[in-house]
mmCIF file as Biopython writes it, N, C-alpha, C and O atoms, coordinates in Angstrom:
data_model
#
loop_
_atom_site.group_PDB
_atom_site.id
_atom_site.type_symbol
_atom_site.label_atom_id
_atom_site.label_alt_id
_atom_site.label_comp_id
_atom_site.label_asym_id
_atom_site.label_entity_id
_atom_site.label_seq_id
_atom_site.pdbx_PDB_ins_code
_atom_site.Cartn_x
_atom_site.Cartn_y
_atom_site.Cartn_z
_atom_site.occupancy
_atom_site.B_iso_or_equiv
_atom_site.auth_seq_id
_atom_site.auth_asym_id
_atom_site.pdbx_PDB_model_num
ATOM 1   N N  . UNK A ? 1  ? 0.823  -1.192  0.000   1.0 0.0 1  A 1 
ATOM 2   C CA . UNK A ? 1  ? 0.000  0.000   0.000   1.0 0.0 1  A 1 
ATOM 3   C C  . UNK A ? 1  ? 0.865  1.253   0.000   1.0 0.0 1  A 1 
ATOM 4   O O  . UNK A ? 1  ? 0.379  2.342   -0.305  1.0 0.0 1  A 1 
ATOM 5   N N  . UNK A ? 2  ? 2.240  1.096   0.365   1.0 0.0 2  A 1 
ATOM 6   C CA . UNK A ? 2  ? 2.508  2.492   0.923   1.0 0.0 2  A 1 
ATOM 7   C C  . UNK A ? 2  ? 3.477  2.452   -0.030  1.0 0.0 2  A 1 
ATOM 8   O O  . UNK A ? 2  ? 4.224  3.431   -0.029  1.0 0.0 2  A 1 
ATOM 9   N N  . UNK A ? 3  ? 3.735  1.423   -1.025  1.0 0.0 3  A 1 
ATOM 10  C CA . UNK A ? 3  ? 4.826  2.144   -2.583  1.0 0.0 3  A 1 
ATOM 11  C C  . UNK A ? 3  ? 3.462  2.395   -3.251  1.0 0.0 3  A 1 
ATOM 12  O O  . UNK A ? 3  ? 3.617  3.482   -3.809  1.0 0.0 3  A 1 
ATOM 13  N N  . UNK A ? 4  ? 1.976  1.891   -3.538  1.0 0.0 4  A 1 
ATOM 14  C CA . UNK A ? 4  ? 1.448  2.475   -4.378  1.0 0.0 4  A 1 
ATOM 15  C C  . UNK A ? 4  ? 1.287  3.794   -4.106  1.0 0.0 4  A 1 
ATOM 16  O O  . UNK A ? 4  ? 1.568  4.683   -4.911  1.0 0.0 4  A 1 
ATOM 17  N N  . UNK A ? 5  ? 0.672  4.047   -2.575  1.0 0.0 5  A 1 
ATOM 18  C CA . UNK A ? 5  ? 0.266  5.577   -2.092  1.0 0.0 5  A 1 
ATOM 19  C C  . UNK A ? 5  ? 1.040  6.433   -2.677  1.0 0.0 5  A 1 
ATOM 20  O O  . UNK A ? 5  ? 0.504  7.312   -3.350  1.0 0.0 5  A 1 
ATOM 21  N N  . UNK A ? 6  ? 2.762  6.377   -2.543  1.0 0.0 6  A 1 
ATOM 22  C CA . UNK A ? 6  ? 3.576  6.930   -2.646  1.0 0.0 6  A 1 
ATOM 23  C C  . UNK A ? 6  ? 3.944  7.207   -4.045  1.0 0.0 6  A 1 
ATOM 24  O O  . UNK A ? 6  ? 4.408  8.276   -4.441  1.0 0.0 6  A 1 
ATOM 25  N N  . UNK A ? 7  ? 3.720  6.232   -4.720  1.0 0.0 7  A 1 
ATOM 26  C CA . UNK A ? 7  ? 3.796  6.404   -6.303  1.0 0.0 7  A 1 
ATOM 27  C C  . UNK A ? 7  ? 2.530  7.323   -6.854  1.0 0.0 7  A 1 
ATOM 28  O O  . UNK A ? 7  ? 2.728  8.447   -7.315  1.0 0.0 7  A 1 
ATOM 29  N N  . UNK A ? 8  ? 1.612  6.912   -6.789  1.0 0.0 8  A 1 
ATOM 30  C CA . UNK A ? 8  ? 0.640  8.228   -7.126  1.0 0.0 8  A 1 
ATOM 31  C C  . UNK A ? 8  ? 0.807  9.424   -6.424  1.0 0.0 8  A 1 
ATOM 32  O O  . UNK A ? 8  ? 1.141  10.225  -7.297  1.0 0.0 8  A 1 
ATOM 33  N N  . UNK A ? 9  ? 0.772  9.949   -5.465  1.0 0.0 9  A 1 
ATOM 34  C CA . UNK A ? 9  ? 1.159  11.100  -4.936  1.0 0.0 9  A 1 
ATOM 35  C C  . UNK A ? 9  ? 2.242  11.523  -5.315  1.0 0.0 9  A 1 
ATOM 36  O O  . UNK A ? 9  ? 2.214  12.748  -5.194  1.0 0.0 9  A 1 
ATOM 37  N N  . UNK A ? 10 ? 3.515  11.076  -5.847  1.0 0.0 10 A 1 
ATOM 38  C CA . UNK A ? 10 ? 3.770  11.511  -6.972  1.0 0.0 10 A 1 
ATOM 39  C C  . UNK A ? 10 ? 3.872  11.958  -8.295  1.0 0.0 10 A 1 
ATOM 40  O O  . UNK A ? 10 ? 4.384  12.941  -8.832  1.0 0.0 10 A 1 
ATOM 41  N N  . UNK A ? 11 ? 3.121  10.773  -8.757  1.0 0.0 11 A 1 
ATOM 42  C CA . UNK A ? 11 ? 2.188  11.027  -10.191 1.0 0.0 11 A 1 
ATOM 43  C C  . UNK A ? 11 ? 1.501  12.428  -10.365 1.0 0.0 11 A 1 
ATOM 44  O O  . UNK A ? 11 ? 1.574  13.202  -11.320 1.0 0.0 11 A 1 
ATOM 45  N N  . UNK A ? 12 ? 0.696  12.564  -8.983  1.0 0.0 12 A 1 
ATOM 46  C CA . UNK A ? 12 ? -0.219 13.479  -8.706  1.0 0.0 12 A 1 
ATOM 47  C C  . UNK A ? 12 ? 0.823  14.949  -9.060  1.0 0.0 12 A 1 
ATOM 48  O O  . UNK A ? 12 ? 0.722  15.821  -9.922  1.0 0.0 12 A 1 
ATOM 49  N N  . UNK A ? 13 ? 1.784  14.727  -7.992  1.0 0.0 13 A 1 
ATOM 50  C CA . UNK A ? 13 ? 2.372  16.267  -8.188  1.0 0.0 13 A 1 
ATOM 51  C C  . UNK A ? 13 ? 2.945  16.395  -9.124  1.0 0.0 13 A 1 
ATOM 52  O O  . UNK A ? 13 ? 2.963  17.520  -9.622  1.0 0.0 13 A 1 
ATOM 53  N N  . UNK A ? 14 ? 3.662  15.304  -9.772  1.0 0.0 14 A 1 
ATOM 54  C CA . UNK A ? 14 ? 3.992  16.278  -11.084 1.0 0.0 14 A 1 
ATOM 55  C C  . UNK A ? 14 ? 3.337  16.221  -12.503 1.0 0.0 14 A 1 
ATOM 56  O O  . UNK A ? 14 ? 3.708  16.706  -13.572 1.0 0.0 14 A 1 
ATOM 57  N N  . UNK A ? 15 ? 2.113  15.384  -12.131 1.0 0.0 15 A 1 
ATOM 58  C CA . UNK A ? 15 ? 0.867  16.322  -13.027 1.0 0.0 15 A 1 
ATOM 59  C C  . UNK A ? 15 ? 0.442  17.956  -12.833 1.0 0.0 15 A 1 
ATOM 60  O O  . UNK A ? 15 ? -0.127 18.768  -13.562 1.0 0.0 15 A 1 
ATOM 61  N N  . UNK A ? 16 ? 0.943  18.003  -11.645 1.0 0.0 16 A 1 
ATOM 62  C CA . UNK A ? 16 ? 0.128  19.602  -10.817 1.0 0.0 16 A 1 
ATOM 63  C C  . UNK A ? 16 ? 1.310  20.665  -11.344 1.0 0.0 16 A 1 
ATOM 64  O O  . UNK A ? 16 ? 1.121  21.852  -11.614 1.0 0.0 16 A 1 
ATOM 65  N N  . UNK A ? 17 ? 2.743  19.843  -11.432 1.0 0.0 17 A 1 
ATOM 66  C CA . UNK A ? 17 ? 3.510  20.618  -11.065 1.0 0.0 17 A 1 
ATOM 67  C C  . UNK A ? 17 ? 3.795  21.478  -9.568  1.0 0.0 17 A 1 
ATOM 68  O O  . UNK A ? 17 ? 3.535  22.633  -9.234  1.0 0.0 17 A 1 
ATOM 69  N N  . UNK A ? 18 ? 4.297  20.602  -9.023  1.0 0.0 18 A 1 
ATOM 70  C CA . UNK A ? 18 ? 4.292  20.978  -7.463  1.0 0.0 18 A 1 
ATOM 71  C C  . UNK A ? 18 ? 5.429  20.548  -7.184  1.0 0.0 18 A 1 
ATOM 72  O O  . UNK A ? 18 ? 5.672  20.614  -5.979  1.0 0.0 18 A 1 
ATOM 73  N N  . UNK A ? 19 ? 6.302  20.093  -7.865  1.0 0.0 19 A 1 
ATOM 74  C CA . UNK A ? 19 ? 7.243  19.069  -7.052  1.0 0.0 19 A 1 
ATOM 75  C C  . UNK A ? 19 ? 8.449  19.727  -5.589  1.0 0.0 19 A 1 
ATOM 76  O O  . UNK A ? 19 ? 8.881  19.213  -4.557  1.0 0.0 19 A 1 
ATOM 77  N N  . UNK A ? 20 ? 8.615  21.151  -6.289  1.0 0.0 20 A 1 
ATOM 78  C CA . UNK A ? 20 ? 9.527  21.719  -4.908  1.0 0.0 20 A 1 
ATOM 79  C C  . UNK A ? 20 ? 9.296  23.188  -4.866  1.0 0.0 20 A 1 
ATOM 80  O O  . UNK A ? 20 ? 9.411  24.089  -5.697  1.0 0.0 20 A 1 
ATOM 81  N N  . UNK A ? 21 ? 8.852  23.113  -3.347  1.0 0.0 21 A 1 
ATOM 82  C CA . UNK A ? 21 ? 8.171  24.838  -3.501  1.0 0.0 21 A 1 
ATOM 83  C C  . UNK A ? 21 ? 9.151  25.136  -1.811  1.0 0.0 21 A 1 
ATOM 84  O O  . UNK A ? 21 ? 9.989  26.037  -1.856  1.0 0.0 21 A 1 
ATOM 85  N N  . UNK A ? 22 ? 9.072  24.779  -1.178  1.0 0.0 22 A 1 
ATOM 86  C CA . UNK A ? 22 ? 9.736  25.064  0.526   1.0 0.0 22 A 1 
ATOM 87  C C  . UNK A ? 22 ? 10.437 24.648  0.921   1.0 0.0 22 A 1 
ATOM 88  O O  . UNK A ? 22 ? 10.637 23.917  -0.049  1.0 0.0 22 A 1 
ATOM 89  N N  . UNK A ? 23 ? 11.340 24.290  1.746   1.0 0.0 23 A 1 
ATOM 90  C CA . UNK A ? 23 ? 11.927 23.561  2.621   1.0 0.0 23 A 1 
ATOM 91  C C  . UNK A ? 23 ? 11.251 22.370  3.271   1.0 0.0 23 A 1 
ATOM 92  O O  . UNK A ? 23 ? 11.875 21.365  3.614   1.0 0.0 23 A 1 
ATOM 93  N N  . UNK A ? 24 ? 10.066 22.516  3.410   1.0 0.0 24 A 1 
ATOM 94  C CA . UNK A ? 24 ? 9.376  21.162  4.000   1.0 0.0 24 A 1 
ATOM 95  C C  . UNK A ? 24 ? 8.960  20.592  2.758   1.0 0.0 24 A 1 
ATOM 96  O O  . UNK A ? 24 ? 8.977  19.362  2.768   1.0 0.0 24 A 1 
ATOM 97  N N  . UNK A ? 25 ? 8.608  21.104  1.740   1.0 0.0 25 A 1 
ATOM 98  C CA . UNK A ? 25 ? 8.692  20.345  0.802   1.0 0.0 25 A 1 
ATOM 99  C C  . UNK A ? 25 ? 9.658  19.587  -0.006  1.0 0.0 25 A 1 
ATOM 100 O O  . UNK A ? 25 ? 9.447  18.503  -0.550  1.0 0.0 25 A 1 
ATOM 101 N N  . UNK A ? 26 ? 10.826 20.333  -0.025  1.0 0.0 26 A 1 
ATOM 102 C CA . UNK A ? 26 ? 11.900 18.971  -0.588  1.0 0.0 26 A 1 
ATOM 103 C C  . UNK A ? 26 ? 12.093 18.037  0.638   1.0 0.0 26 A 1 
ATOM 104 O O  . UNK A ? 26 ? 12.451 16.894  0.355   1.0 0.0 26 A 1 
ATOM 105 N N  . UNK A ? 27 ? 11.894 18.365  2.117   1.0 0.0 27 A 1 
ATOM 106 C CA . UNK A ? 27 ? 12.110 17.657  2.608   1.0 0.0 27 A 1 
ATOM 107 C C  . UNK A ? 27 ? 11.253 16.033  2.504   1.0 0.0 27 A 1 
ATOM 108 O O  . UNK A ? 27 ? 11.616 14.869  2.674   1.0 0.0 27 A 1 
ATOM 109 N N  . UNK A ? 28 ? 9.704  16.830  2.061   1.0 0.0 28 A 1 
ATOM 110 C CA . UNK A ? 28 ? 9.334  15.805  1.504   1.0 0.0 28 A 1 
ATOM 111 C C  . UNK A ? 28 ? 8.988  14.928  0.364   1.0 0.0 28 A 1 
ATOM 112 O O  . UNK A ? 28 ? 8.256  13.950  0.211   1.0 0.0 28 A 1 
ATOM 113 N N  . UNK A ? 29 ? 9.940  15.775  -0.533  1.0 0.0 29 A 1 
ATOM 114 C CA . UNK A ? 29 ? 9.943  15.174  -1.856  1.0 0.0 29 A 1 
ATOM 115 C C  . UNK A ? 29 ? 11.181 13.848  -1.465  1.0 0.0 29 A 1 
ATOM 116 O O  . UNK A ? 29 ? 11.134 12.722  -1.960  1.0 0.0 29 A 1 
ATOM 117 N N  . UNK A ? 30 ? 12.317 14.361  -0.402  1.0 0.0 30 A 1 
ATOM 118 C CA . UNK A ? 30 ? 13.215 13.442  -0.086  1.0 0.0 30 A 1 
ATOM 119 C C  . UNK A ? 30 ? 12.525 11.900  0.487   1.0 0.0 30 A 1 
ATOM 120 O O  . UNK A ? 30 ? 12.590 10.765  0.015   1.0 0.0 30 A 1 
ATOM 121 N N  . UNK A ? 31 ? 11.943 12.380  1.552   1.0 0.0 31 A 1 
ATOM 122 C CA . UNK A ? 31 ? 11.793 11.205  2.347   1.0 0.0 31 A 1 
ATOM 123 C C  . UNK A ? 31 ? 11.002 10.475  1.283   1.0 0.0 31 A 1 
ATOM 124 O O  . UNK A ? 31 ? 10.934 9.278   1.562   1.0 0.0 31 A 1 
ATOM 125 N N  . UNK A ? 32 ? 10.260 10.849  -0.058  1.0 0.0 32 A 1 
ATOM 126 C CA . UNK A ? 32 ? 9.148  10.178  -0.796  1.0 0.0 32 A 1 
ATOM 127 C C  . UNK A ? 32 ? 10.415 9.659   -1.702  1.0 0.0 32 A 1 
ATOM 128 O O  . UNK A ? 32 ? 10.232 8.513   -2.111  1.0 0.0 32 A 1 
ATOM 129 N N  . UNK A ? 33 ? 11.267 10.062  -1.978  1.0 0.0 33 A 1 
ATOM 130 C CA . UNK A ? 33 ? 12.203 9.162   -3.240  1.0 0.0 33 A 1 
ATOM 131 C C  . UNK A ? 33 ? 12.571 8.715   -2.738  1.0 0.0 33 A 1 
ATOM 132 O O  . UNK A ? 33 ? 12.312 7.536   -2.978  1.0 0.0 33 A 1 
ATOM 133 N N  . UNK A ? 34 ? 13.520 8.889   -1.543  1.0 0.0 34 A 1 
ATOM 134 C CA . UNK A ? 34 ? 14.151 7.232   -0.405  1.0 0.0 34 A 1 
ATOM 135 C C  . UNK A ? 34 ? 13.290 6.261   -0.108  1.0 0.0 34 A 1 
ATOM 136 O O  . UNK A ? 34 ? 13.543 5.062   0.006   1.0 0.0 34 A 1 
ATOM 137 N N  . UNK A ? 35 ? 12.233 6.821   0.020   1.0 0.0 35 A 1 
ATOM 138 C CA . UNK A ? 35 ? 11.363 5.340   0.346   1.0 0.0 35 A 1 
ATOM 139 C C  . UNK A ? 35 ? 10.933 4.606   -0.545  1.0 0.0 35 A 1 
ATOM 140 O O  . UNK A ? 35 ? 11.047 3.388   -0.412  1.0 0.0 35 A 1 
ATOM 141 N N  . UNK A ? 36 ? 10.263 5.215   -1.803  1.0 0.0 36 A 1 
ATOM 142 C CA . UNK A ? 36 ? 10.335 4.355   -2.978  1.0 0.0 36 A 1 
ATOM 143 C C  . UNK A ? 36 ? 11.477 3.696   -3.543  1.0 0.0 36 A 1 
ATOM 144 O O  . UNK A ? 36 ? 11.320 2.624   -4.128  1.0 0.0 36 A 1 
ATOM 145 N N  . UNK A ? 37 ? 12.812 4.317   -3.412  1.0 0.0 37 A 1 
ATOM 146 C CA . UNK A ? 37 ? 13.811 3.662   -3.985  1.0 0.0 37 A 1 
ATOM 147 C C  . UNK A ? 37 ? 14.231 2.011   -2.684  1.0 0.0 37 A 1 
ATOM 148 O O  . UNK A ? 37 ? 14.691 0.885   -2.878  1.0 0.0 37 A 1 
ATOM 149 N N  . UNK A ? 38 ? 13.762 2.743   -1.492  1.0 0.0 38 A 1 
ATOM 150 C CA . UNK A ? 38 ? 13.904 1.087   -0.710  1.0 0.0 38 A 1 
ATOM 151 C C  . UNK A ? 38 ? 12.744 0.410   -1.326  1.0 0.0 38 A 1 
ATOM 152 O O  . UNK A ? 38 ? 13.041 -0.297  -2.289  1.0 0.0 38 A 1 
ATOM 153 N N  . UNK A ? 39 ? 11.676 0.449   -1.052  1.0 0.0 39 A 1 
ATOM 154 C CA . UNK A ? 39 ? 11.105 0.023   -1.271  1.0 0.0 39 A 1 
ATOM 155 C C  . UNK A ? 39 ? 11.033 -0.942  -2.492  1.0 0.0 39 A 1 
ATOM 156 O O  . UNK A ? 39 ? 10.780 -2.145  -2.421  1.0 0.0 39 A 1 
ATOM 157 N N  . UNK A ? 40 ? 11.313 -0.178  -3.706  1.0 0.0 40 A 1 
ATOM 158 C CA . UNK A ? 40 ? 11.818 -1.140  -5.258  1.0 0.0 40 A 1 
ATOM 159 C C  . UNK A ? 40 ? 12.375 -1.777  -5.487  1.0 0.0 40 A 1 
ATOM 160 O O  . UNK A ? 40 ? 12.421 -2.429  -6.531  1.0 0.0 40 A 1 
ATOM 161 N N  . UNK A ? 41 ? 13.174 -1.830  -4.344  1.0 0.0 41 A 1 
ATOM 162 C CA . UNK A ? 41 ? 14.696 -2.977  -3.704  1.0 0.0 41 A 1 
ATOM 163 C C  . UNK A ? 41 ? 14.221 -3.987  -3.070  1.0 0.0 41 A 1 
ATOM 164 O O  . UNK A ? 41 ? 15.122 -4.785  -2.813  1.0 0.0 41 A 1 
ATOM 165 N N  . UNK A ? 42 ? 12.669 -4.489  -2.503  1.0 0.0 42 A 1 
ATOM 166 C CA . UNK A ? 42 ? 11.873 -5.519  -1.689  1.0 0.0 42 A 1 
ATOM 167 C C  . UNK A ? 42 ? 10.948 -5.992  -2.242  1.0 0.0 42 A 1 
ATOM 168 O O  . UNK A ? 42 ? 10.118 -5.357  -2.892  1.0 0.0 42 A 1 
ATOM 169 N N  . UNK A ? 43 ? 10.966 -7.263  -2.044  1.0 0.0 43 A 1 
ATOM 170 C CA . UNK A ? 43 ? 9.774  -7.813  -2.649  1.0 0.0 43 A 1 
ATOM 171 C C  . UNK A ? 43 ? 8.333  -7.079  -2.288  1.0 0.0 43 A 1 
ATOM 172 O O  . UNK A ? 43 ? 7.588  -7.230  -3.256  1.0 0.0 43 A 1 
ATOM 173 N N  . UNK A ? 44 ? 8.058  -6.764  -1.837  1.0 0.0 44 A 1 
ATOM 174 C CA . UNK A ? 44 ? 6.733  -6.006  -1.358  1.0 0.0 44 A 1 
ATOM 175 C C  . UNK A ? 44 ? 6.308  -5.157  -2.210  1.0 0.0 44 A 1 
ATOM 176 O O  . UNK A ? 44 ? 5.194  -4.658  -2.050  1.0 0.0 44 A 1 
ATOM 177 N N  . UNK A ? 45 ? 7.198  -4.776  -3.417  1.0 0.0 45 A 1 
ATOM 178 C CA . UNK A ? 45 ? 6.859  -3.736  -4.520  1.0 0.0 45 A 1 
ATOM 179 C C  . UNK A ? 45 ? 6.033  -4.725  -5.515  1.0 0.0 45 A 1 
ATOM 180 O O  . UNK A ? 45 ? 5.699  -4.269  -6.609  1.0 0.0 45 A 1 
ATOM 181 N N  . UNK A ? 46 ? 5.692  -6.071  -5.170  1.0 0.0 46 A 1 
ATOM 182 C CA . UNK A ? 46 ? 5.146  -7.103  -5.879  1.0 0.0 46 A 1 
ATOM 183 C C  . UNK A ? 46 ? 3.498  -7.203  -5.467  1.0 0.0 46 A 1 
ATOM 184 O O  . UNK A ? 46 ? 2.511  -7.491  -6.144  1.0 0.0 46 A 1 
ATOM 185 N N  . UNK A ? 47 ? 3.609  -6.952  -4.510  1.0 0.0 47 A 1 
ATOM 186 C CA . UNK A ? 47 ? 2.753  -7.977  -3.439  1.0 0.0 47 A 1 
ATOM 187 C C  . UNK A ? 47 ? 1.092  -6.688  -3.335  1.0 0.0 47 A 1 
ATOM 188 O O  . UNK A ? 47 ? 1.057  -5.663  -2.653  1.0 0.0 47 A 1 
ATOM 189 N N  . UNK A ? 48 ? 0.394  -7.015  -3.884  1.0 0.0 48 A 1 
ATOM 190 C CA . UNK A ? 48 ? -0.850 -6.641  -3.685  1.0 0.0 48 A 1 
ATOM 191 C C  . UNK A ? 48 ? -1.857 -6.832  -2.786  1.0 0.0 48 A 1 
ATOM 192 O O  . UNK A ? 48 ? -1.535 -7.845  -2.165  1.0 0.0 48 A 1 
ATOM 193 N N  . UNK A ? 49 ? -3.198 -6.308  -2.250  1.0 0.0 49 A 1 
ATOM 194 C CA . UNK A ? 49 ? -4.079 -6.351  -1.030  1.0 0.0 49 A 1 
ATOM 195 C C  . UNK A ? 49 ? -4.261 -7.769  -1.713  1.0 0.0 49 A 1 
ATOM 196 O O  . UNK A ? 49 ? -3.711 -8.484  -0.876  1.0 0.0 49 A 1 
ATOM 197 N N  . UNK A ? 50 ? -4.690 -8.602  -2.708  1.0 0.0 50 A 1 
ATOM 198 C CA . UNK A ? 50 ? -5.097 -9.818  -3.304  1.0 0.0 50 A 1 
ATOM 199 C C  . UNK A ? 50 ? -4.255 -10.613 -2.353  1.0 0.0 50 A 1 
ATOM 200 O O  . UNK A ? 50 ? -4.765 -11.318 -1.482  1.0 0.0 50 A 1 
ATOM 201 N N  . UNK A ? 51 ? -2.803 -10.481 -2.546  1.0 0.0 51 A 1 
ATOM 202 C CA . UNK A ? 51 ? -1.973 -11.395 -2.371  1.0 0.0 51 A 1 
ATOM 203 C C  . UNK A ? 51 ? -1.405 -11.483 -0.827  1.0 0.0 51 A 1 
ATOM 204 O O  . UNK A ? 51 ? -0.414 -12.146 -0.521  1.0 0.0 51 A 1 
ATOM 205 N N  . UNK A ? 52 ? -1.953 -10.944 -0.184  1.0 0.0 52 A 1 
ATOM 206 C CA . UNK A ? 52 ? -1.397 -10.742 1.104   1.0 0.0 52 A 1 
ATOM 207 C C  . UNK A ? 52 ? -2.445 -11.218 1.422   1.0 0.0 52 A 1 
ATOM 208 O O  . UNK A ? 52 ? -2.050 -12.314 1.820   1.0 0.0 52 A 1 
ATOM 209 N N  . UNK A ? 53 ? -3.847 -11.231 1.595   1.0 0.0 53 A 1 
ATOM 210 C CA . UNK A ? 53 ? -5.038 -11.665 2.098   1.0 0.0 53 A 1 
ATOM 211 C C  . UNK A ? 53 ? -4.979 -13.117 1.324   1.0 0.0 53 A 1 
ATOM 212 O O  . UNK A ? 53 ? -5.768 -13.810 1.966   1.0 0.0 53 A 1 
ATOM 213 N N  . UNK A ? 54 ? -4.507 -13.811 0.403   1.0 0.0 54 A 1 
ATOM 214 C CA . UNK A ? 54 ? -4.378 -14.869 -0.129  1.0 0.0 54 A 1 
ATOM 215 C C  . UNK A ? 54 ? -3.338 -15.761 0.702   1.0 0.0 54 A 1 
ATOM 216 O O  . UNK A ? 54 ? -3.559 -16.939 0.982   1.0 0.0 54 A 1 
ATOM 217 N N  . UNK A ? 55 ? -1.993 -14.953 1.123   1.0 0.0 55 A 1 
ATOM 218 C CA . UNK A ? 55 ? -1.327 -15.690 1.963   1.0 0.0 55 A 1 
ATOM 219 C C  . UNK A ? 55 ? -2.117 -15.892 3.357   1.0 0.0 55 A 1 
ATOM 220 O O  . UNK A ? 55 ? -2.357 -16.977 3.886   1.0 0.0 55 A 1 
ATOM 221 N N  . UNK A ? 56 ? -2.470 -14.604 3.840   1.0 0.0 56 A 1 
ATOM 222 C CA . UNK A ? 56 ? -2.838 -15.179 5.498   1.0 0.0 56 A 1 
ATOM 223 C C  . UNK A ? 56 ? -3.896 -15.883 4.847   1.0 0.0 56 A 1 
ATOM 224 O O  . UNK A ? 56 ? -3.234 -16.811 4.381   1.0 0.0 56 A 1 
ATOM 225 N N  . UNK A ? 57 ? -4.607 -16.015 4.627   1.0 0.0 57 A 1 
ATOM 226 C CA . UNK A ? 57 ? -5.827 -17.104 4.590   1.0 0.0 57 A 1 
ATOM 227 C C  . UNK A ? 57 ? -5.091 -18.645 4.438   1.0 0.0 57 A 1 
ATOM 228 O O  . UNK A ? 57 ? -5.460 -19.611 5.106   1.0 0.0 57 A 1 
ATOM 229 N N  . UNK A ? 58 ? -3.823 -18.698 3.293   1.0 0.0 58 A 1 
ATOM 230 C CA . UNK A ? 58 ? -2.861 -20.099 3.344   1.0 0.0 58 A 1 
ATOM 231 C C  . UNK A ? 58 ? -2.402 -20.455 4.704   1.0 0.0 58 A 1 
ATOM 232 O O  . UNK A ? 58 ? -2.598 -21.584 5.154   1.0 0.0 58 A 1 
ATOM 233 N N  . UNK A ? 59 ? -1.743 -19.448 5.431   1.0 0.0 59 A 1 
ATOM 234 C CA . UNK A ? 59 ? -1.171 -19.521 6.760   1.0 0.0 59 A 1 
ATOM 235 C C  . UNK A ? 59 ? -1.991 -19.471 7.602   1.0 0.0 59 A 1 
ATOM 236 O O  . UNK A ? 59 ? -1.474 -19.229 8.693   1.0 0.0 59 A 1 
ATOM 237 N N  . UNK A ? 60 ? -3.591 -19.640 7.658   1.0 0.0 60 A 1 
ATOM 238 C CA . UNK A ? 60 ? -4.460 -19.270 8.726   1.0 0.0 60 A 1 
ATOM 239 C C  . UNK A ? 60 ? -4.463 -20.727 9.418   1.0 0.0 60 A 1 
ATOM 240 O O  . UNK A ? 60 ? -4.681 -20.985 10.601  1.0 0.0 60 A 1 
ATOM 241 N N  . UNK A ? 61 ? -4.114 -21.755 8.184   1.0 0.0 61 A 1 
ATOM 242 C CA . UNK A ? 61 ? -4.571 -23.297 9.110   1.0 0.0 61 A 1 
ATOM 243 C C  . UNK A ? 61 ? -2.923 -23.695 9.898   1.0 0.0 61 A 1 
ATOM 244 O O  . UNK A ? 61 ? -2.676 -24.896 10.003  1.0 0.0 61 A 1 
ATOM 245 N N  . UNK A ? 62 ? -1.958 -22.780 10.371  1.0 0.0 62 A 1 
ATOM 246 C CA . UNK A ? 62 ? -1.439 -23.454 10.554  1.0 0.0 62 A 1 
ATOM 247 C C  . UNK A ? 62 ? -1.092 -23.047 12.015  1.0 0.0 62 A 1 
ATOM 248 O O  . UNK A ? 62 ? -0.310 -23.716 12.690  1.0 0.0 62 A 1 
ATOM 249 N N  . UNK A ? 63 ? -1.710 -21.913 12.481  1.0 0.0 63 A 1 
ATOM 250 C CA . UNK A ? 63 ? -1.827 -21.547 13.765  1.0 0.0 63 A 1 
ATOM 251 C C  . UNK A ? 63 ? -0.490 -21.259 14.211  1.0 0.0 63 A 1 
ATOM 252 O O  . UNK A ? 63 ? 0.257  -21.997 14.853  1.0 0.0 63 A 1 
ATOM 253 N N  . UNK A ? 64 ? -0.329 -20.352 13.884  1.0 0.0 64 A 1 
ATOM 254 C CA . UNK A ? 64 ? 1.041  -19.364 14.058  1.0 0.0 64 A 1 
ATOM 255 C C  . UNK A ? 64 ? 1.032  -18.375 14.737  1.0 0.0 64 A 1 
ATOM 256 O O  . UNK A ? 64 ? 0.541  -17.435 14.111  1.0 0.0 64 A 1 
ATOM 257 N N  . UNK A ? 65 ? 1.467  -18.013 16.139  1.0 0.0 65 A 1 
ATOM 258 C CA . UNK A ? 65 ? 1.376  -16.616 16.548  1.0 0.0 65 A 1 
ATOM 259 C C  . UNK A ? 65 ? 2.226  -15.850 16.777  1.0 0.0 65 A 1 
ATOM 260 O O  . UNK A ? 65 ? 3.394  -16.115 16.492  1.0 0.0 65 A 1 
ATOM 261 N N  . UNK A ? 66 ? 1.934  -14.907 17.246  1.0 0.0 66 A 1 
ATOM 262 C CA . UNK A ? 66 ? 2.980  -13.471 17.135  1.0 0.0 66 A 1 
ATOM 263 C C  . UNK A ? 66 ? 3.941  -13.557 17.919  1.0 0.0 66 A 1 
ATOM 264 O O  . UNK A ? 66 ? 4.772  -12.651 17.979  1.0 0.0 66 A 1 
#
């Protein structure tokens, strides 16, 4: 959820043209490209609400806890 969020809210701004206007804003143009760039580096840039609710439901019979 949070590389797609992050990928459109980018999309978003530089459709708008917004990308750097303040200081808190590159700050958060930063923290938004570091995290996508980890992020693209993990499998989780794969993994959809489908597929995560597909695994726990696989792992539900096997009674695993935290």
């Amino acid at each position: 959820k949070v590389f797609q969020l992050l990928t459109d809210l980018k999309q978003q701004r530089k459709e708008s043209g917004k990308n750097k206007q303040s200081s808190g804003q590159q700050n958060l143009n930063t923290i938004m490209y570091e995290t996508l760039k980890y992020i693209s580096k993990t499998p989780c840039r794969y993994q959809s609400p489908e597929t995560v609710r597909d695994f726990l439901v696989a792992m539900k019979g096997h009674k695993l806890t935290k």
